[in-house]
N, C-alpha and C positions, 0 to 999 in steps of 0.2 A: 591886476587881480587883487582884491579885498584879502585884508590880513583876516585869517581864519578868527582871532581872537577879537574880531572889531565888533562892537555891541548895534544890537538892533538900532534902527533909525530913530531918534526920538527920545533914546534912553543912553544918558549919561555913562560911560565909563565904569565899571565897579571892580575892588579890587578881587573878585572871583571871577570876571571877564579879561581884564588886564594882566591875572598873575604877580600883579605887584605885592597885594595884601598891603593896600594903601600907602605902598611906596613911600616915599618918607614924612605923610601927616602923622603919621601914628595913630590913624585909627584903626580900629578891626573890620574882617570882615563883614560883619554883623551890624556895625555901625551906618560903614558905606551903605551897604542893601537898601537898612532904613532911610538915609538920607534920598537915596535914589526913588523910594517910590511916595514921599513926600513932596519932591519935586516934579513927581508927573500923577498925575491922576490917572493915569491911563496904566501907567504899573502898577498903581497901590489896587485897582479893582481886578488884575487881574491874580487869579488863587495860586495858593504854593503848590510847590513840587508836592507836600503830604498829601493837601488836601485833594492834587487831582488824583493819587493812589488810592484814598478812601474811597472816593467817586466811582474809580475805577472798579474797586473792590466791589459797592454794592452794586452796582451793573451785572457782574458776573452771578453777583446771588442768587439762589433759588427765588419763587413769587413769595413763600411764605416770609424768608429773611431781608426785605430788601425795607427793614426799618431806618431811623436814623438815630445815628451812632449817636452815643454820649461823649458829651463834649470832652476832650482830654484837656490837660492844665495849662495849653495855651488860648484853647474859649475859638479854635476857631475852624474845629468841623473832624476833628485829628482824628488819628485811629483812637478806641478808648480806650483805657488802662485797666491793667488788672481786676482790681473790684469792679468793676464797671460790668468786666467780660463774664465776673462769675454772676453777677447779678442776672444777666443775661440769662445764662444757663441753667439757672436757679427757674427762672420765669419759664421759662423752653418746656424744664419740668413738672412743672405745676401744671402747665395749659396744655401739654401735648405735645408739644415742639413739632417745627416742620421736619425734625429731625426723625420721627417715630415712621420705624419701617412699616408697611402695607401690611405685611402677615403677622402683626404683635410679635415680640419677643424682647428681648433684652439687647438693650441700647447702650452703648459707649459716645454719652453726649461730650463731645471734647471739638466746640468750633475754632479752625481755624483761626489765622490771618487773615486767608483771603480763599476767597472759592464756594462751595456748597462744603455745605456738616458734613462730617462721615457717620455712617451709621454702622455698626459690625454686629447682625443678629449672633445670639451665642447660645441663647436655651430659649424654646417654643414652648411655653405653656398651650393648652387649646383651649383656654378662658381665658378671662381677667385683664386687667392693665399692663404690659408688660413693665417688668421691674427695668431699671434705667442705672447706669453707675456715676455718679456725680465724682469731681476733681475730690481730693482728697482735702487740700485746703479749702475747700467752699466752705461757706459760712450760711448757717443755714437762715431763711427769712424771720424776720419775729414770728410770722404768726406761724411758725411751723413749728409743731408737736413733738419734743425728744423721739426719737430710733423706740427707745421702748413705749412711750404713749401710742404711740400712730394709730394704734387695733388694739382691740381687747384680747387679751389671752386666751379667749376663747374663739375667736374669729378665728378661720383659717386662712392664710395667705393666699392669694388670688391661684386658683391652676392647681392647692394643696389639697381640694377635698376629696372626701371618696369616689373614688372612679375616675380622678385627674389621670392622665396619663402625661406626661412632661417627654420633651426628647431632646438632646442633647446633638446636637449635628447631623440632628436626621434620624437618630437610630433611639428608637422609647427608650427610658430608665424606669424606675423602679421610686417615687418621690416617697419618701414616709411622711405618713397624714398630719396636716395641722401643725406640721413643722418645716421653721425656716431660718435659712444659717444666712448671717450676714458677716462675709469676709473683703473687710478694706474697703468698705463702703457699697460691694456688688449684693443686690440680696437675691438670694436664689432658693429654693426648694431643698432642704438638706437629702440627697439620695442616698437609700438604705440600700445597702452590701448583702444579700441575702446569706444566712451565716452556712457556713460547710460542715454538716456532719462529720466531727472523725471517725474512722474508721475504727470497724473493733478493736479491743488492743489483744497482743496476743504475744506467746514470748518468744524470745530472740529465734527462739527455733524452729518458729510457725505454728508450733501447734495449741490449742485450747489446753493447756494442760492442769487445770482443775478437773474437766469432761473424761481428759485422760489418765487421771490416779481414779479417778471413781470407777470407769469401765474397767480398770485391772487390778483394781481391788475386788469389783464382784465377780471378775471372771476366775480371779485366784479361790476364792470362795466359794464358786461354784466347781472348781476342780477339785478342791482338797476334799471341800461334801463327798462328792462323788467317790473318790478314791476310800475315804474313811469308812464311807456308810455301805457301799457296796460297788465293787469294783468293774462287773460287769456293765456296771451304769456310764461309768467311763468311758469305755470303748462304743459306748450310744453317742454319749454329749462330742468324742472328736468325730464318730461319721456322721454326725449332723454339721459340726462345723467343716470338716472334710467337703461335705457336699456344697455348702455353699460358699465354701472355696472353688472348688470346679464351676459353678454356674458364672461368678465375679470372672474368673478366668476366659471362659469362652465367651460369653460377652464382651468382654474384654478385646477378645482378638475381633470378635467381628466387628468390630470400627473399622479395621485397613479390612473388609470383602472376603475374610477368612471366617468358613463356620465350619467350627467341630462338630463332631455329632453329640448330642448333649446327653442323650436318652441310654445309649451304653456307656457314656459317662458315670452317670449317676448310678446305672447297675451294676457297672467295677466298682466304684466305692462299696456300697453295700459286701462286693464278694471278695476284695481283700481285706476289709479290717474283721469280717467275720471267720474267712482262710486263715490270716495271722493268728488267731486269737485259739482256733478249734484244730488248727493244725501248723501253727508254727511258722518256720523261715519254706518249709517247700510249697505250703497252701498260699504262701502269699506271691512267692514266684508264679505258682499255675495260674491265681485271678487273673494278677498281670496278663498274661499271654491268652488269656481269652477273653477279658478287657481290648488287648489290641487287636485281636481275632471278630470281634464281636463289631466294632467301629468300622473295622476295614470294609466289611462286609455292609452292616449298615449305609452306609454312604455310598454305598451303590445304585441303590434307588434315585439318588436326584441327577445322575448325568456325571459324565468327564467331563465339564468344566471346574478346572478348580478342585479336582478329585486328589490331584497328589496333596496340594497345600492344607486343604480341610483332614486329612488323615495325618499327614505330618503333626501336624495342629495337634490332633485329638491324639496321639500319642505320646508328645509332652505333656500334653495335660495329665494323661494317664499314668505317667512315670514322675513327673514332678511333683502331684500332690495328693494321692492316695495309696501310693505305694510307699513313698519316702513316709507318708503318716503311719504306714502299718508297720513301722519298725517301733513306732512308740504303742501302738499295740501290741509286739512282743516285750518288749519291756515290765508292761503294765502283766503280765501272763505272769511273770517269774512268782514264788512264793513271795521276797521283799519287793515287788510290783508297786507297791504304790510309795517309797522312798524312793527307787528307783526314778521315778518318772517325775516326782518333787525335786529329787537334784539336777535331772536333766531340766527340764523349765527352770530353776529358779536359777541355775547357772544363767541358763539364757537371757533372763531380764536382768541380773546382776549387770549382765557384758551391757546391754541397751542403757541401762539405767548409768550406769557407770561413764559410759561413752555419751551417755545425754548430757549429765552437770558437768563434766572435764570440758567437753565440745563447745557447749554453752558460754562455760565460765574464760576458757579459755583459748580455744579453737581457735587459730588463725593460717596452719598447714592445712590447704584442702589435703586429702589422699588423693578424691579421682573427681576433681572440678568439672570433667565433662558428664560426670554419669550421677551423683550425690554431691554436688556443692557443699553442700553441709556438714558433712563428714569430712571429720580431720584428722590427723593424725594425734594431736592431743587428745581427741577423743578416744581414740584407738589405741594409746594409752592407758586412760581411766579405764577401760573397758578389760584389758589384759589385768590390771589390777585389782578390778571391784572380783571378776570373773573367777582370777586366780585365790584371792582370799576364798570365796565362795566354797570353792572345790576342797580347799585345803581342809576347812573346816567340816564341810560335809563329809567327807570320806574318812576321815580321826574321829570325827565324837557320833556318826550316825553309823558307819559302816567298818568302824575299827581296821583301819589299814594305814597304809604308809602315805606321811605330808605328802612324799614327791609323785604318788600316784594321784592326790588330789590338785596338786600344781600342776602337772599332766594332763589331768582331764579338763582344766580349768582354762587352759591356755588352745588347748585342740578345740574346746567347744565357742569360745570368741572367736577364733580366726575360719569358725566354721562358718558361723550365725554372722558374722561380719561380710563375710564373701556370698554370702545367702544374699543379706539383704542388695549388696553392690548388685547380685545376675537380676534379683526382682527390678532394681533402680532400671537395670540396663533394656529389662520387657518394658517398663514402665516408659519411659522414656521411646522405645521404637514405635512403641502404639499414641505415643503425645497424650498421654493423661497422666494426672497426679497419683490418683487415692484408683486402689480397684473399686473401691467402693464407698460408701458412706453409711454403712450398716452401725458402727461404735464411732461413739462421737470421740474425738479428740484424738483418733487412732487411725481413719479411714473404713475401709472396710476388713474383712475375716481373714482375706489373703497378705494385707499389710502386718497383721499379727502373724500369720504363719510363716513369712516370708522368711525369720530367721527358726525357728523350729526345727520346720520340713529338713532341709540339708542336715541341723544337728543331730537328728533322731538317729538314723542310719553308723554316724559317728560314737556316739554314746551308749548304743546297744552294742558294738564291737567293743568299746573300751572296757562298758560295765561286764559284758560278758569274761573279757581277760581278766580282771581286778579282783571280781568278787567270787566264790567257788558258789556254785551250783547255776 
């Protein structure tokens, strides 16, 4: 058996076949080789190990690439060297390359060693030449035009004019016209972010509260008018608001499939604050009770479906918000009637107002996080404070009586109007809406203003009643 390392028939010995590495002549590798195919003509013509890879290489090539190589620095067919390769690339670009995919788009010309070009589409214009990204070292040809010459400033990029639509992995973008961003040699269409309106601003507390000092300055305005100019006028302007407190209300419920009856509604209104007013605390009890007499019966007419819940309904309505109002219609009756009813209100916005900037500024105990998130106990704080100076002062310099009866009523009429608006929060909340309404801007609607009144009126005509003689 042939020693595996014994050299073809015909060809001498070399020290890369023997292992020797010329064994003791002292020549090189490199030397032997040459000497060996200088001695046979039949070795010197046959090609090196490189050149039968380059061979090999364009064989495998696609039909556009299968040019021939540039000579590399031994002249005898090598793979080519670097300038060489970009020169290539350079030409690819210019002419089209066989590298450019079928459906246009943008091209990463980066050939191999050995195989076909890759191509990696990456943004689809639906015009134009697609844009291509060249090595970052390429050098560009003489006759090629600086990045900013190429086009005039007024040309648009191929795929940029109006009504271009560009897409991005299939899915359109949005290209801005006539412009184009060129990052790291890729140039592409700059895509425009379409910008996001911010949202109105509004303060910490939610509410428009410019909308809301203007509507309670004129509603204040419109109270005190009334009360000054003539008093009966009063007890107009609250059963007007009265009433469209009850309509906000039953609308209200009929979201969850509850309807009160609306129509003896609105004619209790009319017949307590006019009972209260012409005959007192027992006229306003009798409305009531034929207010409820009146509904029960009414809602007879459509059917026992839903006959208990629609009455239930209509008689809270009828006790929460026109009879708790006709207590500020006895109020408004007395001879001092119209201070009377200035220090009940302005206690009450005191306690709100007070509870609003404490809350605001500094709010961070909710009271009842499931029912008024917003409500704090800092608030509820400022509120016992603004509330309490309020009374203090009113009841010493308007009604000449005692600090501690105005600390008193100052403190009884916040934890009134504060638990008022918590039971409104707590309707508000089972029927899933915000505002009863939208009638005053930056307030909601007429039942969101009453919501703390109502409860206090009842309170405050018992206190005023004890306090002040007559």
């Amino acid at each position: 058996m042939s020693d595996r390392n014994e050299p073809p028939a015909g060809e001498p010995a070399s020290a890369a076949s023997t292992g020797r590495h010329g064994g003791g002549s002292g020549l090189s590798a490199a030397e032997l080789i040459a000497r060996s195919r200088a001695a046979s003509p039949e070795i010197a013509q046959r090609p090196s190990r490189s050149a039968r890879r380059a061979q090999e290489a364009r064989s495998a090539a696609p039909d556009g690439d299968t040019g021939p190589l540039e000579p590399g620095p031994a002249g005898n067919g090598a793979e080519p060297t670097a300038p060489a390769r970009r020169l290539r690339v350079v030409e690819a670009l210019r002419s089209g390359g066989a590298s450019k995919p079928a459906g246009g788009g943008l091209t990463l010309v980066s050939p191999p060693r050995t195989g076909p070009a890759l191509a990696t589409p990456v943004l689809d214009p639906p015009t134009g030449t697609p844009a291509t990204e060249t090595p970052a070292n390429a050098p560009a040809p003489p006759d090629t035009p600086p990045a900013s010459a190429a086009a005039p400033a007024s040309a648009p990029a191929p795929g940029t004019g109006p009504g271009a639509a560009w897409a991005l992995n299939g899915q359109p973008v949005e290209a801005r016209l006539g412009t184009a961003m060129a990052t790291g040699g890729l140039t592409m269409p700059a895509v425009s972010i379409p910008a996001i309106a911010p949202p109105p601003r509004t303060s910490r507390a939610g509410r428009n509260l410019p909308a809301a000092i203007g509507v309670g300055v004129g509603l204040a305005a419109l109270i005190i008018g009334t009360l000054a100019l003539y008093r009966p006028s009063f007890v107009i302007l609250l059963s007007i608001a009265v009433a469209i407190g009850v309509y906000e209300m039953v609308t209200a419920v009929g979201t969850v499939a509850t309807l009160p009856p609306l129509v003896p509604l609105l004619a209790g209104v009319l017949a307590m604050e006019t009972a209260a007013w012409f005959h007192g605390p027992d006229g306003l009890v009798g409305a009531l009770l034929l207010t409820v007499l009146g509904l029960t019966v009414w809602r007879l007419a459509d059917g026992a479906t839903g006959y208990l819940q629609d009455v239930a309904a209509g008689n809270l309505v009828a006790l929460y918000i026109p009879f708790l109002a006709g207590f500020a219609t006895l109020m408004a009756h007395a001879d001092d009637g119209a201070a009377r009813i200035i220090l009940f209100i302005l206690t009450v916005v005191c306690s709100d107002t007070g509870g609003y900037a404490v809350g605001v500024l500094i709010g961070k105990h909710p009271m009842a996080p499931t029912v008024s998130p917003k409500k704090s106990w800092e608030g509820f704080a400022g509120s016992l404070l603004a509330g309490g100076i309020e009374g203090v002062l009113m009841m010493v310099f308007c009604f000449h009586q005692q600090w501690w009866q105005g600390a008193l009523f100052g403190v009884a009429i916040v934890v009134t109007a504060t638990l008022g608006d918590l039971g409104e929060s707590m309707i508000k909340r089972d029927l899933g809406i915000k505002d009863m309404g939208k009638l005053l801007p930056g307030h909601g609607g007429v039942m969101d203003r009453l919501d703390s009144l109502l409860p206090c009126a009842p309170v405050a005509y018992l206190l005023l009643a004890a306090f002040l003689p007559g």
